[in-house]
C-alpha positions in Angstrom: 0.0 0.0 0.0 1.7 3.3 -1.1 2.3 5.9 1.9 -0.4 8.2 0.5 -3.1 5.7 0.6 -2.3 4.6 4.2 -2.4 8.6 5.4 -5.7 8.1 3.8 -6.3 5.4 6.0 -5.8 6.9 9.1 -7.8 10.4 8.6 -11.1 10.5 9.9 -14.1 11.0 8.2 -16.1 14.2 8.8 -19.8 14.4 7.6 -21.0 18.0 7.0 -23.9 18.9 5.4 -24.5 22.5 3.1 -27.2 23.8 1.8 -27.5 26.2 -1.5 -30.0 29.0 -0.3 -31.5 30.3 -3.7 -33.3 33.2 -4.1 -35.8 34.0 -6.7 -33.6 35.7 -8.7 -31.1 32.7 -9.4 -28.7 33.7 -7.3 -26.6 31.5 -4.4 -26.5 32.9 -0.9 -22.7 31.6 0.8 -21.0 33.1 3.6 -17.8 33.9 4.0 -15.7 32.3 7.4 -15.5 34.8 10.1 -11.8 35.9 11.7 -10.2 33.1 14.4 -12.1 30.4 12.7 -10.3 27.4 10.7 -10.0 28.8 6.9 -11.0 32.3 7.3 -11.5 34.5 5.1 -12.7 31.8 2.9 -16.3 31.7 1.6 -18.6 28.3 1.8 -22.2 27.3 1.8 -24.2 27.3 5.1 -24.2 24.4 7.2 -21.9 22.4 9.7 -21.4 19.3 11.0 -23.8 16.2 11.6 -24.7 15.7 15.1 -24.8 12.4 17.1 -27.8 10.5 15.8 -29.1 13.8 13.8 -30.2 13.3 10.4 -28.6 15.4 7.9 -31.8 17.3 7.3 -32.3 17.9 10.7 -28.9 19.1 11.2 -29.5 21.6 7.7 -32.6 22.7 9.5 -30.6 23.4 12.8 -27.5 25.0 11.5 -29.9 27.4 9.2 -31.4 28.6 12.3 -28.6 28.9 14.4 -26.4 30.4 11.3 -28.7 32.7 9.5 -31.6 32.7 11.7 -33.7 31.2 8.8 -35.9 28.5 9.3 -36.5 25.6 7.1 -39.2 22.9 6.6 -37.3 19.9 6.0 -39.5 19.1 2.6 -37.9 21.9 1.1 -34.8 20.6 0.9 -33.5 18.9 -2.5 -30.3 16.8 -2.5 -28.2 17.7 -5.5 -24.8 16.4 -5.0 -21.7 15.5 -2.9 -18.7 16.6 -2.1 -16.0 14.5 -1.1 -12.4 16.2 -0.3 -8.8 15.0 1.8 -7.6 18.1 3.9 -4.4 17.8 6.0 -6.0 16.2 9.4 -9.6 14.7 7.8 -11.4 13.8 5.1 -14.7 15.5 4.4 -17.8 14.2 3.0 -20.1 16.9 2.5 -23.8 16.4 0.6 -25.3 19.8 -0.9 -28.9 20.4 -0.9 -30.9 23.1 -2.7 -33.5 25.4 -0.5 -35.8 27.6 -2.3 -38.1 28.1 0.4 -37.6 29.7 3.7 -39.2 31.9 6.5 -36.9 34.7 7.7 -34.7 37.0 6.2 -30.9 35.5 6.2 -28.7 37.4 9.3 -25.2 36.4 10.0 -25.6 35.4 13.6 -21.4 33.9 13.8 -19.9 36.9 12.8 -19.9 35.7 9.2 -20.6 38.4 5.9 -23.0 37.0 3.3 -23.4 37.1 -0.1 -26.0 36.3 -3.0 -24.1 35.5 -6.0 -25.0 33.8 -9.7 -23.7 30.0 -10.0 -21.1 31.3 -12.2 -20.1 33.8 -10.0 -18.3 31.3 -7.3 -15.5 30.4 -9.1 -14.5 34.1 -8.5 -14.6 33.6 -4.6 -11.9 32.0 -2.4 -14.5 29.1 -1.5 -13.4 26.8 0.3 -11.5 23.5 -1.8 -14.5 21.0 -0.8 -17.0 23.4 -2.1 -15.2 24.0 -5.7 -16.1 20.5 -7.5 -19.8 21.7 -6.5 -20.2 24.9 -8.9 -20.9 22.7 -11.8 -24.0 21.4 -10.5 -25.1 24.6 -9.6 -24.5 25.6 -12.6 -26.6 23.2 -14.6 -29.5 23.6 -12.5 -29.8 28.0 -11.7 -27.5 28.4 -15.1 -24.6 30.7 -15.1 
C-alpha cells in the first residue's frame, strides 16, 4: 500500500452537510468564514457538522437557524450532490442540498458576511476546496 493511501487510512471522516439558499432571482446565498475560525477569510455554503444520531436534514434545519436565523421545513430541501475532499487532518464528506423556500430573512448570527451571488459567480470567490467541485451542478440547475 503506497504511503499516500495509508495517510488516507488513518484520517477521519467528517460528515457535513451544506445547503444552496437560492433566491428567486437565481442567485446562491454563501458566507464567507468569520476571523479566528479554521479557513477564514474563505467563503462556503451554510451548514456544519452532523450531530450524534441527527439526520442530515435535521442538522441543515438546525444549523440554518442557528447560522442565519432562517428557518426551514425539511420538505424543502433537494439533495443535488456530494462533495467529497482530503484536507491535512480529515477527510470531508459533504452532501449539498438546494432550499428555495424559507421563513426569515438571512442574518449572520457567527460573525460571518454573506453574499448572494450567480452560480457562475463562485469560481471568482476564495471558496473553500471542498465546495469547488460543487459549482458545476449549480450551474446546470440555476444556469450561469
Amino acid at each position: 500500500m503506497s504511503a499516500q493511501a495509508e495517510q488516507q487510512k488513518t484520517r477521519p471522516l467528517v460528515l457535513v452537510v451544506a445547503c444552496a439558499l437560492v433566491d428567486g432571482d437565481g442567485r446562491v446565498l454563501v458566507q464567507r468564514r468569520p476571523p479566528g475560525r479554521p479557513m477564514a477569510g474563505s467563503w462556503e455554503f451554510p451548514g456544519g457538522k452532523l450531530g450524534a444520531g441527527e439526520s442530515p436534514e435535521a442538522c441543515l434545519v438546525r444549523e440554518l437557524e442557528e447560522e442565519l436565523a432562517i428557518r426551514v421545513d425539511p420538505a424543502c430541501l433537494a439533495p443535488l450532490a456530494f462533495a467529497s475532499h482530503a484536507y491535512p487532518d480529515f477527510h470531508l464528506l459533504m452532501p449539498l442540498w438546494v432550499c428555495r423556500t424559507w421563513q426569515g430573512r438571512p442574518e449572520p448570527r457567527e460573525g460571518q458576511e454573506l453574499r448572494w451571488v450567480r452560480p457562475r459567480a463562485l469560481r471568482d470567490l476564495p471558496l473553500l476546496p471542498a465546495d469547488l467541485p460543487l459549482i458545476p451542478f449549480l450551474e446546470e440547475l440555476l444556469g450561469p
